[in-house]
Steps between C-alpha positions, in 0.01 A plus 500: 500500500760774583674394124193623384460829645906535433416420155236740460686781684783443252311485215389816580819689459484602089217674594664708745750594208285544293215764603428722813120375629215818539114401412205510676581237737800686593346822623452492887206588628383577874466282760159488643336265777402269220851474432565399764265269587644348149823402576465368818563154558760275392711555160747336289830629332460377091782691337658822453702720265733769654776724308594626840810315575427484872150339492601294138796301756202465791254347292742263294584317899102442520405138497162586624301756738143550642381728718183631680389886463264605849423776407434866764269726322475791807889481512628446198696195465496147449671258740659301228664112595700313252587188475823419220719260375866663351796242491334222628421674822129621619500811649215672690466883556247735584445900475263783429438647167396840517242591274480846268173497405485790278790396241404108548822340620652370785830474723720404713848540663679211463916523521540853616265622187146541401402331244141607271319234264169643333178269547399415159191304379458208288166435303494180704394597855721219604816645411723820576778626381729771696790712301775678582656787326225529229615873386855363513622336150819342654317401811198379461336164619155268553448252680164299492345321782153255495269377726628138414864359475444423118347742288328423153611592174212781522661643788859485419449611148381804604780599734740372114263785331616790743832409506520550113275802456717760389486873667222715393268212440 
């Protein structure tokens, strides 16, 4: 199973070459109490794509990850607990997200830095996808989560066609 998802990570790489992602499913939005109430519960990592060199090295050690989002809506956060697999090792760790509502990501501080992902929406309710650096050519990243550790070609295919749609779309 983790071949797989190393495969499909990899394969995902000429893309990243090849055109800087922007369409409709790439413009955040605001995160309301709906939101909310929609990605909590328990999610899986399915792949990712990152030109930042930083996050690109991460995300290459992942074997696999879950995690559960509980989320606060009068404070702003969501106690976040993961559960991953890097190296043949399982690691466990849990933190707050901090939720910006109005410009639809979220963050944390994690080595010494905050890091910012936007919430973005797939057309299937039972995926997400966060990015990183989406105004940032040489930086920019997704990553797509689902609901269920295998996702269908549906799903996946979707997160494929916003990887390759080129800027201005």
């Amino acid at each position: 199973m983790a071949l797989s998802w190393v495969l499909t990570v990899l394969s995902l790489l000429p893309l990243l070459e090849a055109q800087i992602p922007l369409c409709a499913n790439l413009v955040p939005v605001p995160i309301t109490n709906a939101t909310l109430d929609r990605i909590s519960g328990k999610w899986f990592y399915i792949a990712s794509a990152f030109r930042n060199e930083e996050y690109n090295k991460s995300v290459q050690e992942i074997q696999a990850t879950f995690f559960y989002f509980t989320p606060n809506k009068t404070e702003d956060t969501i106690f976040l607990r993961e559960y991953q697999t890097r190296q043949n090792q399982c690691f466990y760790n849990s933190s707050y997200l901090n939720v910006q509502r109005e410009n639809g990501t979220v963050s944390r501080y994690e080595g010494g830095r905050e890091h910012v992902a936007h919430l973005l929406f797939l057309r299937d309710t039972k995926t997400l996808m966060f990015g990183s650096y989406l105004d940032d050519e040489k930086n920019w990243g997704l990553s797509v989560y689902a609901d269920k550790p295998e996702t269908t070609k549906e799903q996946l295919g979707e997160f494929y066609e916003d990887l390759s749609q080129p800027r201005g779309a």
